[in-house]
C-alpha positions as a Markdown table, in Angstrom:
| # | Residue | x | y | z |
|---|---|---|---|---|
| 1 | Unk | 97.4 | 91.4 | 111.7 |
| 2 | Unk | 97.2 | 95.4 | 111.4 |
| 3 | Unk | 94.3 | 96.8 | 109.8 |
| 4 | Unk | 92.6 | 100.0 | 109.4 |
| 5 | Unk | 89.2 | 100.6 | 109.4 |
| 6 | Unk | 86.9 | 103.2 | 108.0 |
| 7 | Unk | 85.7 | 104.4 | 111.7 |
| 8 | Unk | 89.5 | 105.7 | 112.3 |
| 9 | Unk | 91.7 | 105.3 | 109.0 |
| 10 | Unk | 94.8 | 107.1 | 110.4 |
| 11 | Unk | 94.9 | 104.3 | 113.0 |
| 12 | Unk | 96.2 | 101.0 | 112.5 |
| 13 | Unk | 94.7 | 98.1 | 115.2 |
| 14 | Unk | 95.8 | 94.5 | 115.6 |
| 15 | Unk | 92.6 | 92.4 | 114.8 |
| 16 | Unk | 93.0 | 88.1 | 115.0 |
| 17 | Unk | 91.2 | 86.5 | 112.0 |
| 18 | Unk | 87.5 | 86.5 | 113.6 |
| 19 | Unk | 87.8 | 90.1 | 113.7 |
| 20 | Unk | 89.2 | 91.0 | 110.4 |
| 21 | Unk | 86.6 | 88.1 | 108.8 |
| 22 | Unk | 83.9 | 90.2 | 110.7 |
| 23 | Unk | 85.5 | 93.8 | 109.8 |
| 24 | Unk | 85.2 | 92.6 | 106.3 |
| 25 | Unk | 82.1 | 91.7 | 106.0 |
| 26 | Unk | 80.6 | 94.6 | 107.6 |
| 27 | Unk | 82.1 | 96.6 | 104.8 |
| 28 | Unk | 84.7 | 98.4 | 107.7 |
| 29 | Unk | 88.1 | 97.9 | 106.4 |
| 30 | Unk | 90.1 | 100.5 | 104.6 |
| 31 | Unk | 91.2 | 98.8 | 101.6 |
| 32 | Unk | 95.5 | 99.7 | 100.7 |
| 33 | Unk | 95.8 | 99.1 | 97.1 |
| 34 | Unk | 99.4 | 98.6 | 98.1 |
| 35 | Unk | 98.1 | 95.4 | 100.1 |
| 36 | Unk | 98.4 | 92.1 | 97.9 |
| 37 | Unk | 96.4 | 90.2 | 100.9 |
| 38 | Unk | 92.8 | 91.6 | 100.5 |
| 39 | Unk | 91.3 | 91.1 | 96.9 |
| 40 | Unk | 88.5 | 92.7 | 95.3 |
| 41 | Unk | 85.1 | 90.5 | 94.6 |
| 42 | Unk | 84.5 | 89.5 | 91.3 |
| 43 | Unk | 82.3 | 91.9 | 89.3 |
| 44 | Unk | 78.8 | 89.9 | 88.8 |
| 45 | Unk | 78.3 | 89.4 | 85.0 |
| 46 | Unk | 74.8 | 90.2 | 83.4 |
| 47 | Unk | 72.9 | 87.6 | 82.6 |
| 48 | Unk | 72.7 | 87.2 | 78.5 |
| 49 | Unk | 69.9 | 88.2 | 76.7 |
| 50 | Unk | 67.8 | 85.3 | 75.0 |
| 51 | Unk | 66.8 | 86.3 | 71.4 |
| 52 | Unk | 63.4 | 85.1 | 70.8 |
């Protein structure tokens, strides 16, 4: 799979899975909104406020 990363964006590099799992979670992947493979996280909700 081609990828591009924040340390050289014009560049695209062939990563296997391991790589791109450990690209992602160090936050190091340039994110293509035109790419329907990579999804956002789910915004965390706030917890509700108990009246009382």
């Amino acid at each position: 799979m081609k990828v591009r990363t924040t340390l050289r964006p014009d560049v695209q590099v062939e990563v296997n899975e391991g790589e791109l799992l450990d690209l992602r979670r160090h936050g190091l992947l340039v994110e293509d909104p035109e790419d329907k493979t990579t999804k956002a996280a789910p915004k965390a909700k706030a917890p509700e406020k108990k009246e009382g």
